[in-house]
C-alpha positions in Angstrom: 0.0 0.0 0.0 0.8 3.5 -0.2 1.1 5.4 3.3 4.7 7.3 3.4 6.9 6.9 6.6 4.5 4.3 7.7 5.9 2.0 4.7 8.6 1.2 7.3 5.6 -0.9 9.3 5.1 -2.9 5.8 8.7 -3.8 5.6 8.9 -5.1 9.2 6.3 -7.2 8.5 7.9 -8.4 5.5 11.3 -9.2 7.0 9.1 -11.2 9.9 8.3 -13.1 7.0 11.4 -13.7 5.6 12.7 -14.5 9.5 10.2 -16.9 9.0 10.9 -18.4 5.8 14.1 -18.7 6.6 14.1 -20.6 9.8 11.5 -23.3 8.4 13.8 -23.9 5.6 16.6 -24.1 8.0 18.7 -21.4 5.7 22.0 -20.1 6.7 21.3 -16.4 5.6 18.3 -14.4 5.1 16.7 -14.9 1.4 15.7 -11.7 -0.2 12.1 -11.2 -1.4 13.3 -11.7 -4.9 14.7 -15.4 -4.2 10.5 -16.1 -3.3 8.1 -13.9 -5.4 7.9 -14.0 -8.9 5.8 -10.5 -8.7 6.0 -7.4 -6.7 4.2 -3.9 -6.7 3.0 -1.7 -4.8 1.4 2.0 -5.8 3.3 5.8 -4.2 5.6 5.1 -1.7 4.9 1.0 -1.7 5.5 1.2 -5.1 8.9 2.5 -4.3 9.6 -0.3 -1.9 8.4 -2.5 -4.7 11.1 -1.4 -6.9 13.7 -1.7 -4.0 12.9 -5.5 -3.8 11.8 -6.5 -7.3 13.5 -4.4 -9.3 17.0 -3.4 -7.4 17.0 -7.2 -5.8 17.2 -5.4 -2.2 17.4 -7.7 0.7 14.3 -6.2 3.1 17.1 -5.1 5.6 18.8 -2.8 2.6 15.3 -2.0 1.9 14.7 -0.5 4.6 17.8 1.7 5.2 17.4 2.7 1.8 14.2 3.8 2.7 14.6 5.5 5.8 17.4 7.3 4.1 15.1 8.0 1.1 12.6 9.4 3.3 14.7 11.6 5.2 16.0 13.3 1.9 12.3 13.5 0.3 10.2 14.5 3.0 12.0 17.5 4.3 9.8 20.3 3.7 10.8 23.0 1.1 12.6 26.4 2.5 10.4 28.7 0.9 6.9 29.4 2.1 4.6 28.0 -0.6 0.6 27.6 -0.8 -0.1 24.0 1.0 -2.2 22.8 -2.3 0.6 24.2 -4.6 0.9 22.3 -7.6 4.6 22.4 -7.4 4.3 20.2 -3.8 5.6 20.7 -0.3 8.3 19.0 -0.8 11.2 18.8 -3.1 10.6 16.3 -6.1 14.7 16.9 -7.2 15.6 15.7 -3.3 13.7 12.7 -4.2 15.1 12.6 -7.4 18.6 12.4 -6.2 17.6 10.4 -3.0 16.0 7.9 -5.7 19.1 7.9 -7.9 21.7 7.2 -5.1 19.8 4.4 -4.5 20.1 3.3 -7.9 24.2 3.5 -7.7 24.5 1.9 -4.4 22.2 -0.9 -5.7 22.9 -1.0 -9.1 22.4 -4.4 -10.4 25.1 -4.3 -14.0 27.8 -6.8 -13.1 30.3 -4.5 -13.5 28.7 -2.8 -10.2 28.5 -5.6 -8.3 32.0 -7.2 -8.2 33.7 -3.8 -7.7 31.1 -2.7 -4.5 31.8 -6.6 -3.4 35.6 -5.9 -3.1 35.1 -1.8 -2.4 31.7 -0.2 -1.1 32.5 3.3 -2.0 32.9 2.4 -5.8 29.2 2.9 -6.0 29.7 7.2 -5.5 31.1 6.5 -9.2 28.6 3.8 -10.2 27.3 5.3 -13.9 24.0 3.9 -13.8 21.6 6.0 -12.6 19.8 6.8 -15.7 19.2 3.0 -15.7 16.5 1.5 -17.4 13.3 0.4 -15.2 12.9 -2.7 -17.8 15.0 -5.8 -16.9 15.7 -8.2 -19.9 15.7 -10.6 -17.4 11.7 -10.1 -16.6 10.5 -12.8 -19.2 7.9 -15.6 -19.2 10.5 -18.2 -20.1 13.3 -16.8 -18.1 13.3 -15.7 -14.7 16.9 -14.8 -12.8 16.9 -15.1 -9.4 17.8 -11.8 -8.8 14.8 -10.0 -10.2 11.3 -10.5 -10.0 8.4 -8.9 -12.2 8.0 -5.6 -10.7 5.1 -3.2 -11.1 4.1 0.2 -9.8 0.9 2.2 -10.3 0.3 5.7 -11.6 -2.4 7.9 -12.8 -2.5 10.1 -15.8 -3.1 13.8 -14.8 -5.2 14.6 -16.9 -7.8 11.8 -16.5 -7.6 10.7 -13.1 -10.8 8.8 -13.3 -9.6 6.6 -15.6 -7.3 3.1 -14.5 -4.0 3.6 -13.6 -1.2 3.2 -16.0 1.1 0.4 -15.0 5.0 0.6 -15.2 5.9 -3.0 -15.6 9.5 -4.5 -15.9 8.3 -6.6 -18.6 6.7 -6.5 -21.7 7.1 -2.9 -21.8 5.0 -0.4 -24.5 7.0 1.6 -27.1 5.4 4.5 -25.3 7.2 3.7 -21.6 9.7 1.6 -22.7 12.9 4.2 -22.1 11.5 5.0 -18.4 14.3 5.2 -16.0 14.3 3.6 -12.6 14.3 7.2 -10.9 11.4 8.6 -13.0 8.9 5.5 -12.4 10.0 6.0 -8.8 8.9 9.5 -9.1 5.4 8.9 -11.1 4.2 6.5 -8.7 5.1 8.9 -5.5 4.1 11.7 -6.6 1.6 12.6 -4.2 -0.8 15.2 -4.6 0.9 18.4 -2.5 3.7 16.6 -1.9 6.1 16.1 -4.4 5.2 17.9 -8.3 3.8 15.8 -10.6 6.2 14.1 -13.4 6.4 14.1 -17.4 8.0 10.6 -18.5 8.1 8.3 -21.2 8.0 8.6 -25.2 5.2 10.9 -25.2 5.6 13.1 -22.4 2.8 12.3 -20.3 2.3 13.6 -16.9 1.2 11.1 -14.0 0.8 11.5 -10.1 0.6 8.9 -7.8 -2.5 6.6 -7.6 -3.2 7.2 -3.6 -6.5 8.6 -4.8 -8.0 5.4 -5.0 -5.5 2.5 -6.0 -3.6 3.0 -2.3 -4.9 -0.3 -2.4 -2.7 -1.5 -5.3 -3.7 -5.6 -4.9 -6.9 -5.8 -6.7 -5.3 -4.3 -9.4 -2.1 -6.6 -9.3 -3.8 -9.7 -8.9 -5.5 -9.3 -12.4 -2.0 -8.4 -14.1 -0.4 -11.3 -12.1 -3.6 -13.7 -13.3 -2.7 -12.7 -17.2 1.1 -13.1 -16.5 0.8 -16.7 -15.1 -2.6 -17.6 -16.9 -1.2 -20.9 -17.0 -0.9 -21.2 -13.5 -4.1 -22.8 -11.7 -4.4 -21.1 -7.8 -2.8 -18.0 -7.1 -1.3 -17.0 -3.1 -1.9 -13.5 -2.7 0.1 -11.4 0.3 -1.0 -7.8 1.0 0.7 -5.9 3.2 -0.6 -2.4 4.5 0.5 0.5 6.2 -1.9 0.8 9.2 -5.5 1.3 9.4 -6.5 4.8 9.4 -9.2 6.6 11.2 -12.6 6.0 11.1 -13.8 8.2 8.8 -16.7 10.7 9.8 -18.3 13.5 8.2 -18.9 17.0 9.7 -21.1 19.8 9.1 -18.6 22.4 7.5 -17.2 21.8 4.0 -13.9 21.6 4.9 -14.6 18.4 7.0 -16.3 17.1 3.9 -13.4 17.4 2.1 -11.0 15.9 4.3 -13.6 12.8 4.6 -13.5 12.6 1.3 -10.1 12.7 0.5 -9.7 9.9 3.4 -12.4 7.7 1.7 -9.9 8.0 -1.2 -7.2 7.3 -0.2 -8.6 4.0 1.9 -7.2 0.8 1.7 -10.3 -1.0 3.7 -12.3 -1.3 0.5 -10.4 -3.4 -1.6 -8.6 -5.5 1.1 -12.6 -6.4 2.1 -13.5 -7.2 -1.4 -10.3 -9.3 -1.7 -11.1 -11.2 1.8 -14.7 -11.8 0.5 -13.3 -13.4 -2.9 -10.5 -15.6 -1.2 -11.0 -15.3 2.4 -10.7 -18.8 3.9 -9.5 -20.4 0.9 -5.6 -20.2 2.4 -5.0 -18.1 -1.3 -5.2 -14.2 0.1 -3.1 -13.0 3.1 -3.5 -9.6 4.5 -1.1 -7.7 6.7 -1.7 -4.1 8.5 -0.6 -2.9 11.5 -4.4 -1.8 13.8 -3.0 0.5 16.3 -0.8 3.4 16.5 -0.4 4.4 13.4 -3.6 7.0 12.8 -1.9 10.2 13.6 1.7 9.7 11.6 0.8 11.8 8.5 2.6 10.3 5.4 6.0 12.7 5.8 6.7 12.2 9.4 10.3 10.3 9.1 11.0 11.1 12.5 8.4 9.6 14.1 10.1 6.0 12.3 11.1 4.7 15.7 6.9 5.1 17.0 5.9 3.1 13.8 8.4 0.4 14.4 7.6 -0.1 18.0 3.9 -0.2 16.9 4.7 -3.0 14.3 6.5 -5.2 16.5 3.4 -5.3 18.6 1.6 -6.0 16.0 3.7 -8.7 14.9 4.1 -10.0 18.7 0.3 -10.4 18.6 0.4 -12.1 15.4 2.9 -14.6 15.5 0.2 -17.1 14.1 -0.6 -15.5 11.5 2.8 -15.1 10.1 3.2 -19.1 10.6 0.2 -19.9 9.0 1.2 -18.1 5.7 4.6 -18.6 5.6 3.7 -22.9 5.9 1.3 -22.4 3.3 3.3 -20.2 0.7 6.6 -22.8 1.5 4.3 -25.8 0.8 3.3 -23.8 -3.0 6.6 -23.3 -3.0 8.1 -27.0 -2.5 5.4 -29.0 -4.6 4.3 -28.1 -8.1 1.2 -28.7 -9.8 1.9 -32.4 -10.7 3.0 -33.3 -6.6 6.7 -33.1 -7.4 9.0 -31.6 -5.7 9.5 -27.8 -7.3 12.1 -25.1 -7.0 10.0 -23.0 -9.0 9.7 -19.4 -7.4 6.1 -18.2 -6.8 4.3 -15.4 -8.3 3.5 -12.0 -6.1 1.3 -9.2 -5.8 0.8 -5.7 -3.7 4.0 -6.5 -1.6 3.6 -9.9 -3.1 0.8 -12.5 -5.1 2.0 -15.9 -5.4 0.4 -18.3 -8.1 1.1 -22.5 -7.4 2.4 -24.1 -10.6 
């Protein structure tokens, strides 16, 4: 889900997880997200995780460093005074660029890259791939590399916002999006209405914002494209991860009150995790995640308050330690036996955070 800072309460659930994982497959190191899901997206600031994990191949400890550290950069405010709707945002959308690119350099995934930051960290300051591509080669129906996993973020089109979001895929890309850059899918999927100024990318220019307005929710949405990437596939395991439940949402009598309800309403996740639990709810196919305390007053920007969220999703995750067993013995038991009942190594599709289809 979208939800800022609080995407740091998404990730800890995530690297329980992988804890998880881990320890029932009696590993010696903690697997990354990309060794497990064949799919990962996520719309705004989850669809920046998404690209940390899927795209960049992050472990979920890197991940979250990197996004703390991405945070910091975006989300301080602006030194000149501005109008709080201005188009241009309250925050800097060149911080985030340059947050977003340094990520790209200290990740980069070109081989080159990889053995010189193995032998010397620092090389990565020089690392002259930030203008990489967001489509991997390696993203293909017949081939899948271990260290990448379909990725897909959502955006919106500014000048139809009613209309469904555009996907940025790492596969199968149109002629129209093909030459999109990590950094600038980064920045059409986060840019958040008053936050950060919309973005012109791809072949034709076109400007998008974020798809908080309603797609902060991304699974609904990623469940379909994951069901026509793996049509072959016959049962899909879906795992949703929020960002804490908001408020409940009331209305007032002034129209300012009705304006903030709305934009709440919109920016919801409750809807389409409900719909989702009514279609696969008990079926052991659709797991959902979200912190339920705590996290209702951290506004989307409030880096600082990272320590409060984490606290708040450890209890979370102290409280649902059976939860996290439950899926993690059901998604390992996809993962081990194919469709046939032989053993498998085959990796297993994701959506939101993650959607996993059984072969």
């Amino acid at each position: 889900d979208g939800g800022g800072i609080r995407g740091i309460s998404s990730l800890l659930i995530l690297e329980a997880i992988m804890e998880k994982i881990r320890d029932v497959q009696g590993l010696d190191h903690m697997p990354r997200p990309c060794e497990y899901f064949d799919f990962i997206g996520g719309t705004s600031t989850g669809g920046i995780i998404a690209i940390m994990l899927g795209r960049l191949g992050m472990s979920v400890g890197e991940c979250i460093r990197a996004y703390k550290k991405v945070a910091q950069q975006a989300f301080t405010p602006k030194k000149t005074r501005i109008f709080p709707a201005s188009p241009s945002g309250a925050f800097s959308a060149k911080a985030l660029e340059a947050a977003i690119k340094q990520t790209v350099r200290e990740f980069c995934t070109q081989p080159d890259c990889v053995a010189r930051r193995k032998y010397d960290p620092t090389t990565a300051a020089t690392c002259p791939h930030e203008e990489m591509a967001f489509r991997e080669g390696s993203c293909t129906k017949t081939y899948h590399a271990a260290d990448f996993s379909f990725s897909a973020v959502l955006a919106i089109t500014k000048d139809n916002v009613d209309a469904r979001p555009t996907l940025f895929t790492t596969y199968d890309t149109s002629a129209a999006l093909h030459g999109c850059t990590i950094w600038e899918v980064a920045r059409a999927t986060s840019a958040a209405t008053t936050f950060f100024k919309h973005i012109r990318t791809g072949r034709d220019g076109i400007e998008f914002v974020d798809a908080g307005f309603g797609y902060n929710n991304p699974c609904e949405v990623l469940v379909e494209e994951a069901q026509r990437q793996f049509s072959g596939r016959r049962s899909l395991r879906v795992l949703s991860i929020g960002t804490g439940l908001g408020d409940v949402v009331a209305i007032g009598n002034t129209r300012l009150s009705i304006i903030t309800a709305l934009k709440k309403m919109a920016t919801s996740s409750k809807k389409v995790a409900a719909s989702l639990d009514g279609r696969f709810g008990g079926t052991g196919q659709y797991y959902r995640f979200n912190v339920d305390q705590g996290l209702q007053d951290i506004t989307l920007s409030d880096w600082e308050k990272a320590s409060k969220i984490s606290a708040h999703a450890r209890n979370y995750l102290s409280d649902n330690q059976r939860a996290v067993k439950d899926f993690v013995d059901n998604f390992i038991g996809v993962v081990r036996v194919g469709g046939n009942g032989e053993s498998s190594q085959a990796v297993v599709p994701a959506a939101e955070l993650s959607a996993a289809q059984n072969s």
